[in-house]
Backbone bond lengths (Angstrom), bond angles and torsions (degrees), N, CA, C in turn:
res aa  C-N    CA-C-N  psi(-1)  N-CA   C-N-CA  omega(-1)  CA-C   N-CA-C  phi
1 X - - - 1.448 - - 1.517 109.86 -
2 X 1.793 109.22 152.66 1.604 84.90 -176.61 1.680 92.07 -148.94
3 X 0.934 128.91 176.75 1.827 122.77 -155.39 1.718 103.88 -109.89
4 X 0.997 122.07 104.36 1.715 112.13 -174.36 1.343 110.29 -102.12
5 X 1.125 134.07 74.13 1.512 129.97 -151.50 1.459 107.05 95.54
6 X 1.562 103.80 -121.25 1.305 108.22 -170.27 2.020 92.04 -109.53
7 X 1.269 121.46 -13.70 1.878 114.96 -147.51 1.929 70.58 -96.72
8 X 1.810 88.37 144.30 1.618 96.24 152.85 1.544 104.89 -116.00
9 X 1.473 94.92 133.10 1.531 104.18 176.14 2.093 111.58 -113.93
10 X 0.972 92.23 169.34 1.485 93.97 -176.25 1.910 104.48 -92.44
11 X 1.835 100.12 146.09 1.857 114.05 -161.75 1.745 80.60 -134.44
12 X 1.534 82.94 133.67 1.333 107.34 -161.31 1.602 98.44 -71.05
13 X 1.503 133.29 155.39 0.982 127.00 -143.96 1.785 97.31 -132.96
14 X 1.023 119.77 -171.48 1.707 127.61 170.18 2.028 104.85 -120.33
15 X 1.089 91.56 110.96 1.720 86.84 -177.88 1.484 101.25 -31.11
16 X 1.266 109.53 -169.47 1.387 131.85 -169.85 1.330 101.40 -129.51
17 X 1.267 109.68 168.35 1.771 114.76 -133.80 1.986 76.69 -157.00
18 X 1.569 97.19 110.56 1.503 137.29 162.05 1.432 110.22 -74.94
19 X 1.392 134.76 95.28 1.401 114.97 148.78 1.440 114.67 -128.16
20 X 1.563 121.27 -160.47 1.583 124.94 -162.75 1.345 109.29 -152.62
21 X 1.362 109.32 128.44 1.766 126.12 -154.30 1.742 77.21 -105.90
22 X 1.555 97.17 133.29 1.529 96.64 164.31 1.392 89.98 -107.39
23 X 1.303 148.59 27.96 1.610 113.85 174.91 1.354 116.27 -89.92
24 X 1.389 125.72 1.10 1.464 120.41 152.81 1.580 108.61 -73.84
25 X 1.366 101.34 178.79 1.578 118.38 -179.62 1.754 115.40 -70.15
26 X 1.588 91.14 -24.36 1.717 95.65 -173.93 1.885 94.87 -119.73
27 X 1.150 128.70 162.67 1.555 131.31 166.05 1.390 111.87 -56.11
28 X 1.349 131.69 129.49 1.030 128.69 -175.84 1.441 99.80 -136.27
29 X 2.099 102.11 114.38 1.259 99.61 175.89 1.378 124.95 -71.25
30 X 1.291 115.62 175.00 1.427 118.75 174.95 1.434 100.81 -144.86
31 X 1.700 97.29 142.82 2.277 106.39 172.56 1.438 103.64 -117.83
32 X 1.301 133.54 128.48 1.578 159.12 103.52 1.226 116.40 -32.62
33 X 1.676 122.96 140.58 0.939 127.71 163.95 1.516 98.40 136.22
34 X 1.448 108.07 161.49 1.543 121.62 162.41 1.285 110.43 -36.42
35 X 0.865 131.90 141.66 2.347 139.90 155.80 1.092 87.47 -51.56
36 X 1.254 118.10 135.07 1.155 121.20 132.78 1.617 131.72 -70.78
37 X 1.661 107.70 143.57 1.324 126.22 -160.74 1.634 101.70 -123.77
38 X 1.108 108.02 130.90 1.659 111.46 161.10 1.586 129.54 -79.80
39 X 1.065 90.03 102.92 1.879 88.61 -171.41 1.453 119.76 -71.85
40 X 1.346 97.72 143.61 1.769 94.05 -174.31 1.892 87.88 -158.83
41 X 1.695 88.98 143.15 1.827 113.52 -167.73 1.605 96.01 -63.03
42 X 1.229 119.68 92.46 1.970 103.80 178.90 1.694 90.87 -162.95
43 X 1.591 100.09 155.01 0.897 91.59 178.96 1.349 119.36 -121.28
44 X 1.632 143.32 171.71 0.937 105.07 -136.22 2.380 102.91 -106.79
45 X 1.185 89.45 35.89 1.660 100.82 168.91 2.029 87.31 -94.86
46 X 1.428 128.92 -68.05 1.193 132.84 172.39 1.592 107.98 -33.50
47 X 1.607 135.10 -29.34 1.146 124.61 -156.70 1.687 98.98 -95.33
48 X 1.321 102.05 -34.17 1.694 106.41 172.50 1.063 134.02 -46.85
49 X 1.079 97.96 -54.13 1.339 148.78 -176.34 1.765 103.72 -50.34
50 X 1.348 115.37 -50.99 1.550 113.99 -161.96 1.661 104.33 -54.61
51 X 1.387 77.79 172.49 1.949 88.73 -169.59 1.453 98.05 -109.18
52 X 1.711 126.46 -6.72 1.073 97.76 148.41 1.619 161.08 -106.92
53 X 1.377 106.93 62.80 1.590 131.07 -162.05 1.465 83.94 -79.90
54 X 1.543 112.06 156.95 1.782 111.99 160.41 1.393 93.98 -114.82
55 X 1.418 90.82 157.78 1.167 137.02 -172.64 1.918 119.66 -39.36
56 X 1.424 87.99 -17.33 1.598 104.87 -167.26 1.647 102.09 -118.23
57 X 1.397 88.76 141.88 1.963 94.65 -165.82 2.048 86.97 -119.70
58 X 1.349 107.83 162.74 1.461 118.83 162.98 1.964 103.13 -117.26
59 X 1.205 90.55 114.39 1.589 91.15 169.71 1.428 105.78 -122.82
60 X 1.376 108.72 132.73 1.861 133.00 -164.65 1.751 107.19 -114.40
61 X 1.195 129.26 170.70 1.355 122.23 166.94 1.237 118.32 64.71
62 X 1.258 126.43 7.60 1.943 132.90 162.75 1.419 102.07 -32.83
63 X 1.067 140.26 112.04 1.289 149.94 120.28 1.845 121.89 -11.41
64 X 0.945 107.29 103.83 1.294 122.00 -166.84 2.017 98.78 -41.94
65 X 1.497 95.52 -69.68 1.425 89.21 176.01 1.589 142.45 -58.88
66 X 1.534 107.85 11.72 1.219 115.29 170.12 1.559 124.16 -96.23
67 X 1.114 117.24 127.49 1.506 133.52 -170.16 1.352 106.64 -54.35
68 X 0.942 139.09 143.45 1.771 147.19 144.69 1.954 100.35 -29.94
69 X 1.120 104.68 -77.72 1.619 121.78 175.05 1.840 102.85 -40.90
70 X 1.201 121.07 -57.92 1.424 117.26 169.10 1.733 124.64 -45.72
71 X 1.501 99.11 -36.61 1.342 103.40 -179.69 1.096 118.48 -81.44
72 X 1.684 115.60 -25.52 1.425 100.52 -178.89 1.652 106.68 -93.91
73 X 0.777 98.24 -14.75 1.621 90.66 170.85 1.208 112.39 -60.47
74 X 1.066 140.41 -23.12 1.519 145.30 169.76 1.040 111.44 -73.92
75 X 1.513 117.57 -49.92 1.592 104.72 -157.90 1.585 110.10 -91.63
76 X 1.583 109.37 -15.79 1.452 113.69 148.44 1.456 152.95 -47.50
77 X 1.616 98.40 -4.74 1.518 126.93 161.02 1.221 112.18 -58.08
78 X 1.608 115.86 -33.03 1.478 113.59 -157.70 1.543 100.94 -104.16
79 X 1.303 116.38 -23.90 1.478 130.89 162.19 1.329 123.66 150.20
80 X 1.220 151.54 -146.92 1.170 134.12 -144.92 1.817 97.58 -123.94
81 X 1.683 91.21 151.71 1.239 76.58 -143.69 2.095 85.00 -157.60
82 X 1.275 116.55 176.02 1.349 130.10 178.11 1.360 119.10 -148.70
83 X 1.246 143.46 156.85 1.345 125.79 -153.44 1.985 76.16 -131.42
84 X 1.548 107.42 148.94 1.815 106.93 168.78 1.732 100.83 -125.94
85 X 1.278 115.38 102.02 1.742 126.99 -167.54 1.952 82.46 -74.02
86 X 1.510 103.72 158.62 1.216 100.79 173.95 1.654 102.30 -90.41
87 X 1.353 108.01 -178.05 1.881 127.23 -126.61 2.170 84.79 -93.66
88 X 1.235 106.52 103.34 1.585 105.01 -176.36 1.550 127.33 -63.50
89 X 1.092 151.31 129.69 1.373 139.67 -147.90 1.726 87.73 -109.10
90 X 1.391 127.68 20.69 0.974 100.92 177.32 1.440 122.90 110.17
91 X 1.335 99.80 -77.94 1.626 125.53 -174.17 1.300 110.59 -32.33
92 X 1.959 92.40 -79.03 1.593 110.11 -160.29 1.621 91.04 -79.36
93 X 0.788 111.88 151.46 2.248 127.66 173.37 1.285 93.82 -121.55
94 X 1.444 143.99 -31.35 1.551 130.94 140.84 1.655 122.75 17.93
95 X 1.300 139.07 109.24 1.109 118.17 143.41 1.451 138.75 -65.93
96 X 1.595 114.92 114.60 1.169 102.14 -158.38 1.367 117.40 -81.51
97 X 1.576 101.31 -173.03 1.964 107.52 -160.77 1.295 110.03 -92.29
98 X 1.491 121.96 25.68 1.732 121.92 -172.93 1.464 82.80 -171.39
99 X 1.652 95.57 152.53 1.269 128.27 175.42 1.609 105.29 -142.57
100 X 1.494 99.38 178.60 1.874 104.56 151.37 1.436 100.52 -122.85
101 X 1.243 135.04 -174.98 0.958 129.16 160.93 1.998 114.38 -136.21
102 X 0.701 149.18 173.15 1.339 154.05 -168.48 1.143 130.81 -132.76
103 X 1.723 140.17 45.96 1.637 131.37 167.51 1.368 131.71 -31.21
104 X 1.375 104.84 155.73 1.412 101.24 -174.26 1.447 98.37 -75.84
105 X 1.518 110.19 -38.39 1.477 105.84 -167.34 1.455 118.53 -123.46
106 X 1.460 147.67 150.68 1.323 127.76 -168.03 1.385 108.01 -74.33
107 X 1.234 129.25 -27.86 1.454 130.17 -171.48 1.873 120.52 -63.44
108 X 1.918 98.25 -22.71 1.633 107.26 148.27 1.033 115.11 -35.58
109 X 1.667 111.49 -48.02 1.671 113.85 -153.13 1.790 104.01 -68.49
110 X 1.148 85.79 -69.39 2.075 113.04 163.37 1.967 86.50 -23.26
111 X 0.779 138.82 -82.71 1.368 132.23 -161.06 1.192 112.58 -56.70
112 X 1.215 111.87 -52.60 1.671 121.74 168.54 1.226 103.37 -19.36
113 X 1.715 97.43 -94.37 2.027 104.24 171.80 1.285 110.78 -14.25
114 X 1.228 130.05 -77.29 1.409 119.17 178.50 1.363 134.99 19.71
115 X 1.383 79.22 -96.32 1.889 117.62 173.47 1.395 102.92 -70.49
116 X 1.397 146.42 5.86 1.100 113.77 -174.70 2.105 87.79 -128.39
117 X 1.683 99.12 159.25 1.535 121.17 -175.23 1.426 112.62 -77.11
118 X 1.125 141.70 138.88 1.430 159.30 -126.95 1.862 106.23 -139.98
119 X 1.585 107.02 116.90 1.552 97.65 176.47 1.261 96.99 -120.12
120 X 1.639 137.96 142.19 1.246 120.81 -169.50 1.835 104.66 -107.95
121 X 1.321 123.36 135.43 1.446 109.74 174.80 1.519 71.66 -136.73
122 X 1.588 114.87 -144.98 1.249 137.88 172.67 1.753 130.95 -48.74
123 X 1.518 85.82 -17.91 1.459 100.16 -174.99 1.526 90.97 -151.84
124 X 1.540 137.85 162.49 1.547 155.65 170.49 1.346 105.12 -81.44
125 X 1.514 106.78 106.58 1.332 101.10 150.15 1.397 124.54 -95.16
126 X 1.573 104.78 153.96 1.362 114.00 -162.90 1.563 112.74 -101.88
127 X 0.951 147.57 132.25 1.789 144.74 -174.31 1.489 113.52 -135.87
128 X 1.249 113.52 107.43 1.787 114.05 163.32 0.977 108.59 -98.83
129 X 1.325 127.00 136.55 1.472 155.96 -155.70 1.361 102.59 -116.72
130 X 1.465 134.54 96.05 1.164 138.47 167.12 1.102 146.29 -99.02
131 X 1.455 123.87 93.81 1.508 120.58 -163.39 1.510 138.61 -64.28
132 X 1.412 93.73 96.01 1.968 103.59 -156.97 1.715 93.86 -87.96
133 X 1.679 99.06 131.83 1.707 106.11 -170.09 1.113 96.78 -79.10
134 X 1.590 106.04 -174.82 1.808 125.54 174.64 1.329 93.35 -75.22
135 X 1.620 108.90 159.96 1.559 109.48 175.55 2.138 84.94 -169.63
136 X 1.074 112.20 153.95 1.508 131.05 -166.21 1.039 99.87 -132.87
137 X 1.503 130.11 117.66 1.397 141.20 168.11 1.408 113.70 -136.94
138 X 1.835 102.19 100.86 2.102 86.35 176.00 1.711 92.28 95.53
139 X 1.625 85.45 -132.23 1.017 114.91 -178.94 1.920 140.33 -103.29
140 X 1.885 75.09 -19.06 1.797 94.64 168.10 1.194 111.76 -93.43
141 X 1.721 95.32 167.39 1.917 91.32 -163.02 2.036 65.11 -141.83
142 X 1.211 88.41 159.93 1.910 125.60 -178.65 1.382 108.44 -116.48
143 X 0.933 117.98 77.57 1.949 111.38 164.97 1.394 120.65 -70.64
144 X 1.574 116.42 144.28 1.138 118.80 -169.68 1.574 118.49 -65.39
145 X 1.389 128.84 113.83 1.400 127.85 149.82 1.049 148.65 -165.58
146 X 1.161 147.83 164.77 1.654 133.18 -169.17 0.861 129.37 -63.72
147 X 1.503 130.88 140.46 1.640 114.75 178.97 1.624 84.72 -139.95
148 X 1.460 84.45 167.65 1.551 98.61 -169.65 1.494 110.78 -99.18
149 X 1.409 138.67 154.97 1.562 121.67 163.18 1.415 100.08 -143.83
150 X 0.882 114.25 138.45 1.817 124.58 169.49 1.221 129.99 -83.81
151 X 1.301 81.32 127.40 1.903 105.10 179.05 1.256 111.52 -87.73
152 X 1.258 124.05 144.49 1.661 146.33 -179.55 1.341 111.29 -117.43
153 X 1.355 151.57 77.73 1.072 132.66 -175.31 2.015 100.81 -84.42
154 X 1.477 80.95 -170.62 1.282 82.87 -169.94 1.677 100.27 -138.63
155 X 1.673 150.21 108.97 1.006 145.41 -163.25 1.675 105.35 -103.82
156 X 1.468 135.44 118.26 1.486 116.33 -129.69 1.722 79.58 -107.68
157 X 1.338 130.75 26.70 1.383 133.76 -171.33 1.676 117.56 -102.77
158 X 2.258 96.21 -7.74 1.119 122.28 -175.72 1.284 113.85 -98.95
159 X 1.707 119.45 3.57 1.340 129.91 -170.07 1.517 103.32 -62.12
160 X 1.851 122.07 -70.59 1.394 139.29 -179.14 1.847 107.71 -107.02
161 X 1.612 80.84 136.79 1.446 81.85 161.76 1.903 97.29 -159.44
162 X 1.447 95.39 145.24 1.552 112.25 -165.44 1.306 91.56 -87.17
163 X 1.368 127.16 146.05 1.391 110.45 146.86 1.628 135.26 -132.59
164 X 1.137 95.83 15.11 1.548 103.46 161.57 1.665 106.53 -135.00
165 X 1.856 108.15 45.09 1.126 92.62 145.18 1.729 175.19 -32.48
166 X 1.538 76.35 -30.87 1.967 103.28 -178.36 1.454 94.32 -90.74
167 X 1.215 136.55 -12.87 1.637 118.48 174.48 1.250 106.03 -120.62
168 X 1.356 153.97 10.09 0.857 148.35 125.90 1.892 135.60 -44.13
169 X 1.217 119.21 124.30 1.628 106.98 -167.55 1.829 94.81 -71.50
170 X 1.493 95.32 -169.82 1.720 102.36 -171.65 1.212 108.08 -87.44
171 X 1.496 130.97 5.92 1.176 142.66 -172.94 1.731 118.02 -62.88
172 X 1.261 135.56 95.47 1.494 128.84 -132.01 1.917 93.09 -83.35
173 X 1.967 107.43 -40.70 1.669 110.60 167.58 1.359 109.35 -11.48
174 X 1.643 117.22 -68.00 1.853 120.45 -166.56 1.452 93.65 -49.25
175 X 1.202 139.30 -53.68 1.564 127.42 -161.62 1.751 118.55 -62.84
176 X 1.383 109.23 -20.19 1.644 122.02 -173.01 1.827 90.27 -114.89
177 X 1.369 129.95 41.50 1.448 98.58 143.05 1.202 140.08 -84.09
178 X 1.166 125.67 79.16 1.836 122.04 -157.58 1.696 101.20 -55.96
179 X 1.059 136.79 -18.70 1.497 113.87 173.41 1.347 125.84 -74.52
180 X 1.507 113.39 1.90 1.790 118.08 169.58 1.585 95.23 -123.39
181 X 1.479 119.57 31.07 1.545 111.75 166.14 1.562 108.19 -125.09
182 X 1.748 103.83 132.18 1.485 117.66 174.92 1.578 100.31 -104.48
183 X 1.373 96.64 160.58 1.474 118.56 174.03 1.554 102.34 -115.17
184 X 1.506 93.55 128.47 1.899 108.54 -170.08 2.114 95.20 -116.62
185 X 1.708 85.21 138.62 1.965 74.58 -179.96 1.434 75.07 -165.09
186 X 1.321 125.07 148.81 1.644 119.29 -15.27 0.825 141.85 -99.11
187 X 1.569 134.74 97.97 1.423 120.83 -144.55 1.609 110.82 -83.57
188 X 1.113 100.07 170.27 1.722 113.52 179.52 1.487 109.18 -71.39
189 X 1.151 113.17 153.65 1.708 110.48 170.28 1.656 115.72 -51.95
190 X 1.267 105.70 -56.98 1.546 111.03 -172.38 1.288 105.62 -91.17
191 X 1.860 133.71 40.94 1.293 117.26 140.53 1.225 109.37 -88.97
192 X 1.343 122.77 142.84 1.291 137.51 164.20 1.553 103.02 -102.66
193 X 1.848 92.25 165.42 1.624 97.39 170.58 1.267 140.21 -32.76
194 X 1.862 103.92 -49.15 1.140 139.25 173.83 1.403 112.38 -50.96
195 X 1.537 112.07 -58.84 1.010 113.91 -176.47 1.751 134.57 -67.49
196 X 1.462 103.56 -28.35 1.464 141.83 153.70 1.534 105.38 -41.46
197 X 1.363 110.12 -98.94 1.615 116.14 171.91 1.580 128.10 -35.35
198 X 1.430 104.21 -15.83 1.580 104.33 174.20 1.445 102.30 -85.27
199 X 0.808 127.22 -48.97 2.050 143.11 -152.62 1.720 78.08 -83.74
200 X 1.038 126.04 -72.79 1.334 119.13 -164.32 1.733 129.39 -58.78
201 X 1.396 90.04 -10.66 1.618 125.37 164.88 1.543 119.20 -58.28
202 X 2.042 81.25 -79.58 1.557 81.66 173.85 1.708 125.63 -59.26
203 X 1.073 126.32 -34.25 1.259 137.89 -160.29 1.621 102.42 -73.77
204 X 1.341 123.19 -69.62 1.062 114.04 -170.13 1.522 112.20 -100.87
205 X 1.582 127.41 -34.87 1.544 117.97 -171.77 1.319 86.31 165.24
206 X 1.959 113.30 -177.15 1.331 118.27 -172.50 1.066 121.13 -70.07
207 X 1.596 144.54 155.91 0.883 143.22 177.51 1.900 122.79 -109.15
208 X 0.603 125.36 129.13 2.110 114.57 -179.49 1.550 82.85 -91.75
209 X 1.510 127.17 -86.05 1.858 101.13 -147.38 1.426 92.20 -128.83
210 X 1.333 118.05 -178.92 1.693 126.45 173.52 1.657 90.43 -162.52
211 X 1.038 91.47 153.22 1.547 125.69 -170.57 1.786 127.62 -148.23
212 X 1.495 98.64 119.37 1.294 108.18 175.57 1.202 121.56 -70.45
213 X 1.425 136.08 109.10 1.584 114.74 168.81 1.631 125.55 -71.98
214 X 1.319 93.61 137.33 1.678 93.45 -176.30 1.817 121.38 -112.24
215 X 1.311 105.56 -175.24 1.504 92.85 -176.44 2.001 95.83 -107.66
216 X 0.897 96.88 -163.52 1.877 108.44 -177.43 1.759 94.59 -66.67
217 X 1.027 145.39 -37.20 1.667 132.32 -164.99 2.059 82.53 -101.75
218 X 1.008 136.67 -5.01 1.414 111.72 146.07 1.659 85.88 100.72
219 X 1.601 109.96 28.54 1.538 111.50 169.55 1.629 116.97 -95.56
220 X 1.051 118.43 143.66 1.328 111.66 171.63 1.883 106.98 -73.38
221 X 1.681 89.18 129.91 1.377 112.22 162.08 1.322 134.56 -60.65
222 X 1.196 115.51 -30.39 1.607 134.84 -163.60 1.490 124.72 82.28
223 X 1.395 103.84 32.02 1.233 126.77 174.32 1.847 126.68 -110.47
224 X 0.973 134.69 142.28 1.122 111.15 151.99 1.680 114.68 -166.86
225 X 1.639 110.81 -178.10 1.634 97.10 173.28 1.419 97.63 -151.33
226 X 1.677 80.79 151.36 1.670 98.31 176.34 1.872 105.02 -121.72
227 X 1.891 90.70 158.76 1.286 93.19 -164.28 1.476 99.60 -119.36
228 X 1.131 120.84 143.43 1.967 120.13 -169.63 1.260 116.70 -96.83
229 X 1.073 148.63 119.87 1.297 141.66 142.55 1.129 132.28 25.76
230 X 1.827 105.40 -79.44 1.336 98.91 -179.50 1.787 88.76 -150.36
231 X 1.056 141.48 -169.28 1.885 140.96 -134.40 1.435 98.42 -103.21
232 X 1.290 110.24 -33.51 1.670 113.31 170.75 1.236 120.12 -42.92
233 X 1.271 107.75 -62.00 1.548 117.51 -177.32 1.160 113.40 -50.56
234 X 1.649 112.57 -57.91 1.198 114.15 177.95 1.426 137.75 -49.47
235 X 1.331 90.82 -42.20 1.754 101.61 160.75 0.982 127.32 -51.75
236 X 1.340 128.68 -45.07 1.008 129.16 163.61 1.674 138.69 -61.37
237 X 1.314 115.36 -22.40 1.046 131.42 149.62 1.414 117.11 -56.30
238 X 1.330 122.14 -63.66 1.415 129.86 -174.58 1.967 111.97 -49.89
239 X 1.737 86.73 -58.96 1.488 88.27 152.45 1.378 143.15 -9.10
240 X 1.600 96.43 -80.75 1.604 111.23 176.48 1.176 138.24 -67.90
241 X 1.787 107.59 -26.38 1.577 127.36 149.31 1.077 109.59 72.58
242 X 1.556 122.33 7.00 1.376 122.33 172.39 2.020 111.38 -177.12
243 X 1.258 116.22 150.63 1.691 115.43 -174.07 1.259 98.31 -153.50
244 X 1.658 104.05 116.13 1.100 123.91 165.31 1.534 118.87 -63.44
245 X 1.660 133.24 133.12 1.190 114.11 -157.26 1.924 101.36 -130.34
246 X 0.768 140.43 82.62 1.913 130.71 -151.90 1.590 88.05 -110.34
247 X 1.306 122.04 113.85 1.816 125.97 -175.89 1.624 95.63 -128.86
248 X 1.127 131.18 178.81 1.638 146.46 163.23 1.557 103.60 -58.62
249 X 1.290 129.74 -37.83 1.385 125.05 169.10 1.573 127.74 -75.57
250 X 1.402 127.75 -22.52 1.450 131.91 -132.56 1.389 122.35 173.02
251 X 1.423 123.72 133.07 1.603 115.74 177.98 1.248 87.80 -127.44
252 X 1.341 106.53 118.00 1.991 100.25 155.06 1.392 101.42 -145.17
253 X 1.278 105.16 175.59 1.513 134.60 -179.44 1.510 107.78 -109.98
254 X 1.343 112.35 117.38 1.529 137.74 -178.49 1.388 110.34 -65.07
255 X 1.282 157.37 139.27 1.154 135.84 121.70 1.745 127.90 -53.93
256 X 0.780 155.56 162.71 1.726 128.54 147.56 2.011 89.88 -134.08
257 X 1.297 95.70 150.18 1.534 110.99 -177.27 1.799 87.34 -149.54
258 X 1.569 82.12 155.28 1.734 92.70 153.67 1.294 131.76 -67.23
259 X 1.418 125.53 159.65 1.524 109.55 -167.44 1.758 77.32 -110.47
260 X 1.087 82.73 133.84 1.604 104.44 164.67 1.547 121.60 -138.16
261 X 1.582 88.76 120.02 1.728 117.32 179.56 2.040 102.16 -32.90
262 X 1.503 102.01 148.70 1.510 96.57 151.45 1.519 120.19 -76.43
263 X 1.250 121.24 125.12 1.538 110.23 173.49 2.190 91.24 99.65
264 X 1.513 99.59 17.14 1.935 74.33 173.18 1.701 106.85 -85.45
265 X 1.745 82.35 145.13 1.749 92.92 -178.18 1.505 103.31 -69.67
266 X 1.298 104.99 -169.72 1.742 126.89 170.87 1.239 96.19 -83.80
267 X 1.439 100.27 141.20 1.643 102.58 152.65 1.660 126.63 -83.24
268 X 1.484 114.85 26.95 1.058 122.11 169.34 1.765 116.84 -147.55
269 X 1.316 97.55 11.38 1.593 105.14 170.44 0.950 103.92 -169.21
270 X 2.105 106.98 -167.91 1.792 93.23 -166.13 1.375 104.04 -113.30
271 X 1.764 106.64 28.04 1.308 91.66 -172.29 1.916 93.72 -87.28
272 X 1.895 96.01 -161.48 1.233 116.75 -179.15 1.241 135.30 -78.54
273 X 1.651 134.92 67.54 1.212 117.76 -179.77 1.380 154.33 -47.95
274 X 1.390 106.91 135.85 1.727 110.07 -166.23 1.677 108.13 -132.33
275 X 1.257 118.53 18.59 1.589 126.63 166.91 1.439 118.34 -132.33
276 X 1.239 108.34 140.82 1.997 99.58 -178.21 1.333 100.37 -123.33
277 X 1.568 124.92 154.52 1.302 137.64 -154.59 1.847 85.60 -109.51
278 X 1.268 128.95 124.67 1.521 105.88 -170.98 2.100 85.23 -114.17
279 X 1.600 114.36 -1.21 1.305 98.19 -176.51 1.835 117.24 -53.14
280 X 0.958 124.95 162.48 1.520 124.52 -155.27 1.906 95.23 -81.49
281 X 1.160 119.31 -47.27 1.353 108.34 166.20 1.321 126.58 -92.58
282 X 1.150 122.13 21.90 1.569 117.67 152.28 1.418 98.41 -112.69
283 X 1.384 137.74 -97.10 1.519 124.67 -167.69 1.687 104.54 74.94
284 X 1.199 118.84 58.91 1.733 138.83 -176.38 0.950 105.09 -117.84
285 X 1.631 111.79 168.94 1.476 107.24 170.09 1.818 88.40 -125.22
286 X 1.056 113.11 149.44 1.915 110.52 167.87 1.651 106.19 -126.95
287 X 1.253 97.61 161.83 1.650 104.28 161.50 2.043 93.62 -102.63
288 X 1.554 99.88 179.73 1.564 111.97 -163.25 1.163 119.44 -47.83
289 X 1.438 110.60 -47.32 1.296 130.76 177.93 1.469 115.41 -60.33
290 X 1.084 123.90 -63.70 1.989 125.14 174.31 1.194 102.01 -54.20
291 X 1.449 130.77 -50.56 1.297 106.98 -172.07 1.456 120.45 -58.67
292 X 1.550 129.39 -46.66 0.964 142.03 176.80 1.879 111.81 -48.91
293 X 1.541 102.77 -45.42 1.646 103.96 162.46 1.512 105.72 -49.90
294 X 1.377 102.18 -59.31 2.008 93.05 -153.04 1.418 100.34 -86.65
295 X 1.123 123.36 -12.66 1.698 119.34 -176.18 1.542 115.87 -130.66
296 X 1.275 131.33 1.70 1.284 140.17 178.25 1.365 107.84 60.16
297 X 1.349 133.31 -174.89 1.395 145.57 -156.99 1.465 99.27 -68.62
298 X 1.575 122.91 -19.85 1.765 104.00 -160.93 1.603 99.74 -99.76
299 X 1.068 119.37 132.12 1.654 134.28 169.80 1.869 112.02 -49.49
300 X 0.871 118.60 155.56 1.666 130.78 -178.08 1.046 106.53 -107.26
């Protein structure tokens, strides 16, 4: 998508490009290509604007010399607000170069955007430009000037998305079969559902829904799961146990696992399973004991 004025319209793209890394033990596919984006007629003063942003922002690129106290004074323009630094091991006493931050209300966020500068690739990046003064300490001196830091919002409308809604009956069961649903981690900030269920489409087979997991302010975790069609696909996913993903935004490496319920039984008793068979024709779940029956002491 790309911004022509104020309307974003959709720019025709180059399919995406399927291949397979043998340097693991099993084939491990990999997808190229643009992210996919869900297009929708809005423009992007209307896109700011929505009320449904959560509450929780990702800001990257902190400037070492900017204060905690400096930052929130800024971002308190837009309204009230708390910053969550990630979890310190101690070591470094460093302020680090990313935060999240936390509003009371999403419409902070909506303002945020505002004020901040716009780069267009596949997805909007967001940039606040903050004017850090001169300041003299010692021997270092601080000259006045702008630096940029990036905003991550989060639009919470990107959590689920179905995608073979129209052939599916209204029957809600098809959406909760956990035996054609994997759990994918770690996802990137800017995958969405959409974007998830497409890549995971092409790569292995059709998809019905995918889902972002989020935290309580409605942020993505870096978790998520998709649900397959029909057992093929899935297998095949489970199979591969991992998808390399290289787009215009992002390169990462997927995990994929089975999603397994809290409390799933064995598929050969009624106790509680805690091992999964990932060989392509078993694909089971066991508790200690079955596995050790059907597979003996060594793990798969």
């Amino acid at each position: 998508f790309l911004a022509n004025g104020s309307t974003i319209y959709s720019q025709p793209q180059p399919q995406p490009q399927i291949v397979h890394s043998t340097t693991r033990s099993n084939t491990m596919p990999s997808w190229r290509g643009y992210l996919p984006i869900k297009f929708e007629s809005t423009t992007l003063d209307q896109y700011q604007m929505t009320p449904h942003f959560s509450q929780k922002v990702f800001l990257g690129g902190i400037p070492s010399e900017l204060t905690e106290a400096e930052l929130l004074l800024v971002l308190r323009k837009f309204g009230k607000c708390n910053i969550k630094w990630p979890k310190n091991n101690g070591i470094n006493h460093n302020m680090p170069g990313f935060c999240h931050v936390v509003y009371r209300e999403s419409r902070s966020v909506a303002e945020l955007l505002k004020h901040c500068t716009r780069q267009q690739r596949s997805t909007i990046d967001y940039f606040l430009h903050i004017h850090i003064l001169p300041t003299t300490t010692g021997l270092s001196i601080r000259t006045t000037r702008f630096k940029p830091i990036q905003v991550v919002p989060w639009n919470v409308k990107d959590n689920v998305y179905v995608m073979q809604q129209d052939n599916m009956s209204n029957n809600e069961t098809s959406y909760k079969d956990w035996s054609r649903t994997i759990f994918v981690s770690p996802l990137h900030g800017k995958m969405t559902a959409f974007s998830l269920s497409t890549i995971m489409s092409n790569v292995f087979g059709a998809v019905l829904m995918a889902q972002i997991n989020t935290d309580k302010y409605g942020y993505p975790t870096g978790t998520g799961t998709v649900l397959f069609c029909d057992s093929h696909s899935y297998m095949r996913a489970v199979a591969a146990g991992a998808i390399d993903i290289k787009c215009d935004c992002f390169h990462k490496l997927l995990d994929i696992d089975p999603f397994l319920r809290e409390n799933e039984p064995c598929a050969f008793c009624p106790l509680i399973a805690d091992l999964f068979c990932r060989n392509f024709h078993c694909l089971r779940s066991y508790c200690k004991q079955c596995w050790i029956n059907r597979h003996g002491s060594k793990p798969l």
